[in-house]
MIDOSE-1310 file (N, C-alpha, C; in nm, 2 decimals, decimal comma, always signed):
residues 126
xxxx	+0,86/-0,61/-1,38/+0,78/-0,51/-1,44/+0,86/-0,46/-1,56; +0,80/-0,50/-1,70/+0,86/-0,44/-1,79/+0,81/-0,32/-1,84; +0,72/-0,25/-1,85/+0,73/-0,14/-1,88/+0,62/-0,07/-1,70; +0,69/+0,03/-1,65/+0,65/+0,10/-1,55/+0,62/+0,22/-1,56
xxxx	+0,50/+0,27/-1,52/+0,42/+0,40/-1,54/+0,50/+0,43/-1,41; +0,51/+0,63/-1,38/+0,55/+0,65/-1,25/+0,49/+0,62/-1,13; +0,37/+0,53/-1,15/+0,27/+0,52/-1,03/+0,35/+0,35/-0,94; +0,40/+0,29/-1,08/+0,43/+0,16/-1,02/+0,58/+0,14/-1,09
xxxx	+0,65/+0,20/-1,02/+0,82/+0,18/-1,01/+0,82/+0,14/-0,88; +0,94/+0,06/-0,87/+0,98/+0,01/-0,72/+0,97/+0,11/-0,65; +1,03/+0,18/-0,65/+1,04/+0,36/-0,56/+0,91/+0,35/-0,50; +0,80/+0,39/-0,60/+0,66/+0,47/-0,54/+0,61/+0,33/-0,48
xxxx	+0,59/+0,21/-0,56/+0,51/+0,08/-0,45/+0,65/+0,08/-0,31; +0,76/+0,11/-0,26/+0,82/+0,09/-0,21/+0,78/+0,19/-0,07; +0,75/+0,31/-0,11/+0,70/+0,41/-0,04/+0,53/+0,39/+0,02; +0,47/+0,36/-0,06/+0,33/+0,31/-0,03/+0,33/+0,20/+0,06
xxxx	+0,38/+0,08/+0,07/+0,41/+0,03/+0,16/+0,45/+0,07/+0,25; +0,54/+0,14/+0,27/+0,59/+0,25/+0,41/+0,55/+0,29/+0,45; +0,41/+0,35/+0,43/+0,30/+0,42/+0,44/+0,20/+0,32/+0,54; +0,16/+0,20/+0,45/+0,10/+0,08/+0,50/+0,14/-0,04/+0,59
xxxx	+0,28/+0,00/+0,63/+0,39/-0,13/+0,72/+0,31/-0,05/+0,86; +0,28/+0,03/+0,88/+0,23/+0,05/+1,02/+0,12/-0,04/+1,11; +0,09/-0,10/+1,18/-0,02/-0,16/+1,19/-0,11/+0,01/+1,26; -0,12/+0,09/+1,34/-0,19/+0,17/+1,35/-0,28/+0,23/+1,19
xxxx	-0,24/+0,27/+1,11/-0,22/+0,35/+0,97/-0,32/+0,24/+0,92; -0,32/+0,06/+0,91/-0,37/+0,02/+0,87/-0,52/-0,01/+0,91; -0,55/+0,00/+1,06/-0,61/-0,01/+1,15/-0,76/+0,15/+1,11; -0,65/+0,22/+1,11/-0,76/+0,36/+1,09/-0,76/+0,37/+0,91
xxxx	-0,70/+0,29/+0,84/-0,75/+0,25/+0,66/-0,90/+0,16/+0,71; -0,87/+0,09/+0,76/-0,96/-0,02/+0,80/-1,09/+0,03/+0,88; -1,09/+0,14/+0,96/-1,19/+0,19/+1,02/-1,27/+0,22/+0,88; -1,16/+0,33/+0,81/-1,23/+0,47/+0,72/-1,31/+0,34/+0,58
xxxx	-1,29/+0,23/+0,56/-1,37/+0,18/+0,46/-1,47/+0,18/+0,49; -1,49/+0,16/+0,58/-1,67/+0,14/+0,65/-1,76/+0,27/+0,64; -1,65/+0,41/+0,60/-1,74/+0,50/+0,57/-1,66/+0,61/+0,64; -1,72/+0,76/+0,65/-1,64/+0,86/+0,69/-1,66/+0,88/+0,85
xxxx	-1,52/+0,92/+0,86/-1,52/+0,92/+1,04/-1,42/+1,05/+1,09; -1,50/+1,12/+1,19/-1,42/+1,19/+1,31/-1,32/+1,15/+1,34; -1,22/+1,26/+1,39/-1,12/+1,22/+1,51/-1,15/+1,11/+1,60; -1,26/+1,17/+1,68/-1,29/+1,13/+1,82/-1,36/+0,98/+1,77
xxxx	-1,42/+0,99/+1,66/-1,46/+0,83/+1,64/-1,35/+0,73/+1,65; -1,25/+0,79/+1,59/-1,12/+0,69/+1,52/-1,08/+0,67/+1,64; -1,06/+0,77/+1,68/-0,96/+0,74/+1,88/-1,08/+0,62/+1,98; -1,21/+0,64/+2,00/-1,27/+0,59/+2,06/-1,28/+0,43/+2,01
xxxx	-1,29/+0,44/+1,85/-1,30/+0,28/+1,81/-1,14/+0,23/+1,85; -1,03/+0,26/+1,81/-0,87/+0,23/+1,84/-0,84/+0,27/+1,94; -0,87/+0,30/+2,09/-0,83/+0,32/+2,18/-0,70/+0,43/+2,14; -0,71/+0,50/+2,07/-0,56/+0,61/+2,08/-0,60/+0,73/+2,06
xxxx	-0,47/+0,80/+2,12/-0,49/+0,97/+2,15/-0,52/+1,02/+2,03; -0,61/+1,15/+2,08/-0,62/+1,21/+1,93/-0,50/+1,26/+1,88; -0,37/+1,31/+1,94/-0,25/+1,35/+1,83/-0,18/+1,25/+1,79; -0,19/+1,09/+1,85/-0,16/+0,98/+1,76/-0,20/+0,97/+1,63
xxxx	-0,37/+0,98/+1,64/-0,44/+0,96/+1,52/-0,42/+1,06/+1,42; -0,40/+1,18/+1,50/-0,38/+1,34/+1,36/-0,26/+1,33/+1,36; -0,14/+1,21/+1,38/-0,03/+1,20/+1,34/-0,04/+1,12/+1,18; -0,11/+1,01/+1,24/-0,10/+0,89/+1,12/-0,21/+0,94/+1,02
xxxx	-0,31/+1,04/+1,07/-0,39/+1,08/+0,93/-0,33/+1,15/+0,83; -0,21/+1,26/+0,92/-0,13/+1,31/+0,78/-0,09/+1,23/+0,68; +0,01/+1,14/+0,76/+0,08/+1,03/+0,67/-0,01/+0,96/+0,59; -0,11/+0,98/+0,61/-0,19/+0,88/+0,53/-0,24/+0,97/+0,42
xxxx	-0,30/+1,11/+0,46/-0,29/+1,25/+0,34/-0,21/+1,27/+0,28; -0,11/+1,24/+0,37/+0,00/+1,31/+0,25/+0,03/+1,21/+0,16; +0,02/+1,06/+0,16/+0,04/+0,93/+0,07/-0,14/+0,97/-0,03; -0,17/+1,05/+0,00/-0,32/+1,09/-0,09/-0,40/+0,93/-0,07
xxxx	-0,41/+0,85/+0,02/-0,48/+0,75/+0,06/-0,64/+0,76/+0,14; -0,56/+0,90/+0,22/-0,71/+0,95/+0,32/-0,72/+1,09/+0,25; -0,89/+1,16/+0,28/-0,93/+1,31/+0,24/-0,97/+1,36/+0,36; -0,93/+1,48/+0,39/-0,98/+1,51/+0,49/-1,15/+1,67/+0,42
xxxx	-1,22/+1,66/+0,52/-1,34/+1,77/+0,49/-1,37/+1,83/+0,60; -1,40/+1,96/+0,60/-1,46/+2,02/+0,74/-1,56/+2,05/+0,69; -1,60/+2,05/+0,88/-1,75/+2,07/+0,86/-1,85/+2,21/+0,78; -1,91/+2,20/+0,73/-1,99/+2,30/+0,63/-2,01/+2,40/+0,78
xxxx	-2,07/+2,37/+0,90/-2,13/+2,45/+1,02/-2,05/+2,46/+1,13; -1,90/+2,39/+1,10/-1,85/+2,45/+1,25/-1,72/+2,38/+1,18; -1,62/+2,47/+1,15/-1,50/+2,43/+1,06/-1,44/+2,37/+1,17; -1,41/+2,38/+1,29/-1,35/+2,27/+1,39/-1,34/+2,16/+1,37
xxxx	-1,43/+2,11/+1,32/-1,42/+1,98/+1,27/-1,41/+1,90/+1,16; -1,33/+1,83/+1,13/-1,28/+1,76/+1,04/-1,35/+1,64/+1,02; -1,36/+1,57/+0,93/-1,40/+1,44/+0,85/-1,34/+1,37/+0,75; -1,31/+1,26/+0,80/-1,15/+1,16/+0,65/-1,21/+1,05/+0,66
xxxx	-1,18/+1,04/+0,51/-1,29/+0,93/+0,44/-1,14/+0,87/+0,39; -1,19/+0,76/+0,26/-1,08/+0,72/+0,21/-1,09/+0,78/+0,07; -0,95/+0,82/+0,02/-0,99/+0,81/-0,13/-1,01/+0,73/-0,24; -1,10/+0,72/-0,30/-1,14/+0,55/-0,35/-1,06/+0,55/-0,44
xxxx	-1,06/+0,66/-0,57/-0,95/+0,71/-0,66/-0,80/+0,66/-0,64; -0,75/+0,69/-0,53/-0,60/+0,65/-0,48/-0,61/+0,48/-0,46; -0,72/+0,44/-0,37/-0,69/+0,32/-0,34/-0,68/+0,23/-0,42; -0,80/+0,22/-0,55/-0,84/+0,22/-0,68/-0,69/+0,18/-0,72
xxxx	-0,62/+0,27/-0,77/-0,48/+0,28/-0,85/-0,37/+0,20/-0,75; -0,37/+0,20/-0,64/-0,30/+0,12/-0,52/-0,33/+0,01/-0,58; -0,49/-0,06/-0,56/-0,43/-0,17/-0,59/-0,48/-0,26/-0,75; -0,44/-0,14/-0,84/-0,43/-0,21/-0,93/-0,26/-0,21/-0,96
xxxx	-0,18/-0,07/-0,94/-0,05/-0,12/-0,92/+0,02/-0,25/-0,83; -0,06/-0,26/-0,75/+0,03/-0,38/-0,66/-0,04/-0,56/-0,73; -0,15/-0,53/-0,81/-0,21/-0,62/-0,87/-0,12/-0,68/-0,99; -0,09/-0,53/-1,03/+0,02/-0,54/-1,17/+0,14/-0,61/-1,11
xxxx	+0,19/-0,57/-1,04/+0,37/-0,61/-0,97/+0,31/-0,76/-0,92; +0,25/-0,80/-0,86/+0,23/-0,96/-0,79/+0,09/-1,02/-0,88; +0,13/-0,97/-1,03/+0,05/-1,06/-1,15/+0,12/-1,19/-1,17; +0,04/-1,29/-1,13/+0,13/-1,40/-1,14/+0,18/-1,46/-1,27
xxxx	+0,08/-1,43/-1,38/+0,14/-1,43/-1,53/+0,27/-1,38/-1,58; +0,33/-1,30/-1,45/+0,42/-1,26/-1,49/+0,56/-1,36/-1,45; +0,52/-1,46/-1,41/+0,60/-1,53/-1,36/+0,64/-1,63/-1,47; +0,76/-1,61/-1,55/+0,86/-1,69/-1,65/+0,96/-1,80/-1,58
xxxx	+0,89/-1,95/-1,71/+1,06/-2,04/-1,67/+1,21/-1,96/-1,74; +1,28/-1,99/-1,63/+1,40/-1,93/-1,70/+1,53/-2,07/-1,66; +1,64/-2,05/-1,67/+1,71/-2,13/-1,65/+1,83/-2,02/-1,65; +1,91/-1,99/-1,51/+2,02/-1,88/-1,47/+2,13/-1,92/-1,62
xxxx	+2,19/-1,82/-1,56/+2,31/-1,80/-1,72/+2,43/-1,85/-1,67; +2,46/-1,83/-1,54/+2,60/-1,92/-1,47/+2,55/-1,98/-1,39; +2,68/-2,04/-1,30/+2,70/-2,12/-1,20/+2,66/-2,23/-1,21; +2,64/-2,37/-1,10/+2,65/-2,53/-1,15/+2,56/-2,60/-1,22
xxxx	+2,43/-2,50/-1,24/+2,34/-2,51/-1,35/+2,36/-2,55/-1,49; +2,47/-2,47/-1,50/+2,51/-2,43/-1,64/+2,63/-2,52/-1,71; +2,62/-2,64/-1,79/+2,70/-2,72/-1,85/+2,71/-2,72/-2,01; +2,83/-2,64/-2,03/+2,86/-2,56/-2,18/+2,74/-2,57/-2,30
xxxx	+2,69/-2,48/-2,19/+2,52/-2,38/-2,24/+2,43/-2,42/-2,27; +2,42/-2,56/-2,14/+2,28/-2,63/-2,17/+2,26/-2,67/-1,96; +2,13/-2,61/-1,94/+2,10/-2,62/-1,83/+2,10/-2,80/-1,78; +2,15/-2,80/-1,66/+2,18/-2,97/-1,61/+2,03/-3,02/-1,54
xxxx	+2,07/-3,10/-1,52/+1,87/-3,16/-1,48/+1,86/-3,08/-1,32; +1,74/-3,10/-1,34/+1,66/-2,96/-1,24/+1,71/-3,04/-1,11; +1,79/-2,93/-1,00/+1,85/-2,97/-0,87/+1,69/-2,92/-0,78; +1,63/-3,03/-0,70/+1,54/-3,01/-0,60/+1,57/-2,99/-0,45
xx	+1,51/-2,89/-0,41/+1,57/-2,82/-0,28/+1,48/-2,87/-0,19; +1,55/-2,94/-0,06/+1,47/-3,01/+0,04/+1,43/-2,92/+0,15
């Protein structure tokens, strides 16, 4: 990455992944594209407790990936969608970092490559 906005420094794609290394976390990302969903939806489709799920939905709010809404008629209940906005920028930063155009011939600067400053013929690794 030669020039990096603060959205895509190693740091922040480093963290977002962290976010997404869970297979649970990915599982209820995976539910919420399909559209917006309850607690008790998310627990009943994933088999898991509701304070597992209102564990991994913070983490997933607080990475601004999931929204949460309550309900207009009975604030008890909550509703998390995804944010398309966030995902949007996810993965055009991870698009940017694993652009394959970005990929240069180079030839290293030392070691047995290197014969007074002219690369030696290409060694093939078996």
């Amino acid at each position: 990455m030669t020039e990096s906005s603060p959205e895509t420094t190693p740091e922040t794609l480093a963290k977002q992944l962290k976010v997404l290394a869970d297979p649970n976390r990915l599982r209820i990302l995976n539910l919420l594209m399909a559209g917006v969903q309850c607690n008790c939806e998310i627990g009943d489709a994933l088999g898991m407790s509701k304070n597992l799920i209102s564990h991994h939905l913070r983490i997933l709010r607080n990475a601004g990936l999931v929204q949460a809404e309550r309900d207009a008629l009975d604030a008890r209940w909550m509703y998390f969608s995804v944010n398309e906005e966030a995902i949007r920028a996810l993965v055009a930063a991870f698009d940017g970092f694993f652009d394959i155009a970005r990929i240069q011939p180079r030839h290293p600067q030392c070691g047995p490559r290197r014969m007074k400053g002219r690369p030696t013929t290409k060694i093939v690794m078996k």
